[in-house]
N, C-alpha and C positions, 0 to 999 in steps of 0.2 A: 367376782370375775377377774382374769387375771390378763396381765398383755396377751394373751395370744388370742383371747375373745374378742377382744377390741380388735385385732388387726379383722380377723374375719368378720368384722361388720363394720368394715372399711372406716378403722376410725386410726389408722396408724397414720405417723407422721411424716411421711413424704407427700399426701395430698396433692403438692405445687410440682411435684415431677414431674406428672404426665404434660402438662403444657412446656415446663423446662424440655423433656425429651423433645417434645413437640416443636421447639422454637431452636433446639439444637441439631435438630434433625436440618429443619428450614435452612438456618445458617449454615452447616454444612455443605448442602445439596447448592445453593446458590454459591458460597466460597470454590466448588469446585468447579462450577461454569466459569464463575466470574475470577477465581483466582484466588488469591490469599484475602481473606476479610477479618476485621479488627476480632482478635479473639473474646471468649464470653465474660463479662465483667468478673472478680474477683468471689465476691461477695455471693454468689449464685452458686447453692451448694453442688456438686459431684452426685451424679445418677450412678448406683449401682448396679446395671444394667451396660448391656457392650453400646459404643455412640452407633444412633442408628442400627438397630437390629433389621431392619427392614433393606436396607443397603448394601450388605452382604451379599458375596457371591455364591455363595451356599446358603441362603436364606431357604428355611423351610416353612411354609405357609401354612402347613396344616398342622408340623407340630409347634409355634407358636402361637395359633388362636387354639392348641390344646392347652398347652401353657396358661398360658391367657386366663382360661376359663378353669383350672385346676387353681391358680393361687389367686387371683382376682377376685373381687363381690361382684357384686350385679352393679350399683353403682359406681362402682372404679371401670366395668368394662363398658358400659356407659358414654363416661367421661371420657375414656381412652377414645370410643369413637364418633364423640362428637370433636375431638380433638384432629382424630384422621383424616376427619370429612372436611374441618378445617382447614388441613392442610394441605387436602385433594384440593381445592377452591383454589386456595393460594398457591399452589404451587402451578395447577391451571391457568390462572387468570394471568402468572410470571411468566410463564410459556407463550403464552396468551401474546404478552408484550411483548416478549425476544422475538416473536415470528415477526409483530409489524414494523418493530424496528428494524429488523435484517431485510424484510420484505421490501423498507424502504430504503433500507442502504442499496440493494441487490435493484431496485427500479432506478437510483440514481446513479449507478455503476452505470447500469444500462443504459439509461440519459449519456453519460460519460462517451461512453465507448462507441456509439452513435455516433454522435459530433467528431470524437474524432478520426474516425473513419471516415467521416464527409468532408472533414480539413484534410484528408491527408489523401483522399480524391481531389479534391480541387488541387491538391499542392500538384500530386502526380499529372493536372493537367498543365500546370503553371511549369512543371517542371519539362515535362514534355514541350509545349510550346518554347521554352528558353534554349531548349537543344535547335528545335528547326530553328531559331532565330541565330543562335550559335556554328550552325552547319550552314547557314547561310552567310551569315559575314565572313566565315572560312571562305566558302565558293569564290566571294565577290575578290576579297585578299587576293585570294590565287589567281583569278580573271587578271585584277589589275597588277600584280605581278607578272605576270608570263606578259602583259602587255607593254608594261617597261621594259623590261627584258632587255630589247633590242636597244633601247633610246637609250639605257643609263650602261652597255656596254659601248656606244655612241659617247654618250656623257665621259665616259671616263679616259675614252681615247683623246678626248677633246681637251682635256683636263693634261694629260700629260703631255701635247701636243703645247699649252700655252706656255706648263715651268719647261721644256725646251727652247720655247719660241724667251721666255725672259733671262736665260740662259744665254743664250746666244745674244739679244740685246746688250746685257751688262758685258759680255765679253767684245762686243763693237764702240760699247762707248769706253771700255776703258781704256784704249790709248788716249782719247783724247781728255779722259778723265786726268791721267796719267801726266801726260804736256801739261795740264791745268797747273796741277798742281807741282811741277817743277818751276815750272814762266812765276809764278806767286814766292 
């Protein structure tokens, strides 16, 4: 029997692909949610097959499980889907978890935005009350203004009434300041 026997009774040598495909499929599909993830170790051979066949935008479904079943055995396609159903789980079970973590970001958002919307009602009543208390000491200013008014136009005539009246004083005593200080 010659190599081409052996492949058709799945005894060729990539065996470990199908889980490689399988776990670079995985890492892919999470790197592109979650963003750039530590690329595949070194040592991990190259799939000749395009990354992710399943992935594509043109993906054909029917002529790849034709595919499939034209170069594959029975247990290579098998393997392939117990491989798949593997990574429906997991890759479910990952969804799975993004929904209750966002689910609980998105309820403590909510918590969030609650509160501060009930602080910023109270503020708007705190701030409201600080105007009538500010619109009131206005009033009262202007009350007790317009009520001096009369007194400190009063006050100021009275004011310039006394540096006349000390005016007039220093100018009575100085002759006699004047005599003082020639008699000495």
């Amino acid at each position: 029997m010659s190599a081409s026997s052996d492949d058709s009774l799945g005894g060729s040598d990539d065996g470990g692909l199908d889980n490689l495909e399988t776990s670079e499929r995985s890492r892919d599909l999470l790197s592109s949610f979650y963003g750039s993830m530590a690329p595949p170790p070194a040592d991990e051979p190259e799939d000749d097959e395009p990354a992710a066949p399943l992935d594509r935008t043109d993906f054909d479904a029917d002529a790849y499980v034709r595919d499939l079943l034209k170069t594959r055995p029975l247990d290579r396609l098998l393997e392939h889907d117990d491989g798949l159903r593997r990574e429906v789980k997991t890759l479910g079970s990952d969804l799975q978890s993004l929904v209750y973590e966002n689910y609980s970001k998105f309820i403590g958002a909510t918590d969030t935005i609650r509160d501060m919307k009930e602080n910023v009602g109270a503020m708007e009543a705190e701030v409201a009350k600080l105007s009538a208390t500010m619109a009131d000491v206005d009033a009262r200013s202007a009350r007790v203004n317009s009520s001096l008014a009369a007194k400190r136009a009063q006050i100021d005539k009275l004011v310039r009434a006394r540096r006349l009246l000390k005016r007039l004083e220093f100018l009575f005593e100085l002759p006699r300041k004047l005599g003082d200080a020639v008699a000495a």
